[in-house]
C-alpha positions, -999 to +999 in steps of 0.1 A: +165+604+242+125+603+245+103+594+214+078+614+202+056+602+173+037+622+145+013+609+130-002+628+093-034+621+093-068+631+076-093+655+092-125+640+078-134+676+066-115+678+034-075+688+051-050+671+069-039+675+103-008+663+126-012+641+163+022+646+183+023+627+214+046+609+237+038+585+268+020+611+285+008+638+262-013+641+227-025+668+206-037+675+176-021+702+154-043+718+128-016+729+103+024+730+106+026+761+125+003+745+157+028+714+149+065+737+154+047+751+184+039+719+202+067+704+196+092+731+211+067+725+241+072+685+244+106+691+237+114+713+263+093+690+287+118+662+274+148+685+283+148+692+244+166+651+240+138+640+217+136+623+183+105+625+164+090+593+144+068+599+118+042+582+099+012+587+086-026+568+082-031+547+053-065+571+043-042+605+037-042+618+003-011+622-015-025+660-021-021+659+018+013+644+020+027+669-005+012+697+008+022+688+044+063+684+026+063+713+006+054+735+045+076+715+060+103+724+033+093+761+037+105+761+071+136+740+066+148+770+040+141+793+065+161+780+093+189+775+070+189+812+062 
C-alpha cells in the first residue's frame, strides 16, 4: 500500500486549500472537488493500493477546518446513497 499525504492548509488569500502528494507527485487542490479528482488520479497511478494521511498546518482556521469537514461530509452522504 503507497502513502499519500494531505495536507489542509491556508491559501494566504482568505480560503483554504488541500496539497496531495506522494514520493513523486504534488498538487495543490483549490477546493474538495480538484481534491476527489486528484486523488482518483494518484490512486489509479498507485494501482488504487493507497492510504491517505492527513494533517493540516498549524496557521488554518478552525472556520477552514469545519468548512473543509462539513464538504467532506457532503460527499461521504452521497456515496452512501
Amino acid at each position: 500500500m503507497d502513502i499519500l499525504n494531505a495536507i489542509v492548509q491556508e491559501d494566504n488569500v482568505g480560503g483554504w486549500n488541500i496539497k496531495l502528494s506522494d514520493e513523486i507527485t504534488s498538487v495543490i487542490c483549490a477546493n474538495i472537488d480538484e481534491f476527489s479528482e486528484q486523488l482518483a488520479i494518484m490512486g489509479a497511478a498507485h494501482n488504487n493500493d493507497i492510504s491517505v494521511v492527513w494533517s493540516k498546518n498549524s496557521d488554518v482556521t478552525d472556520e477552514h477546518f469545519y468548512e473543509l469537514h462539513q464538504q467532506m461530509a457532503k460527499i461521504k452522504e452521497t456515496i452512501e446513497e
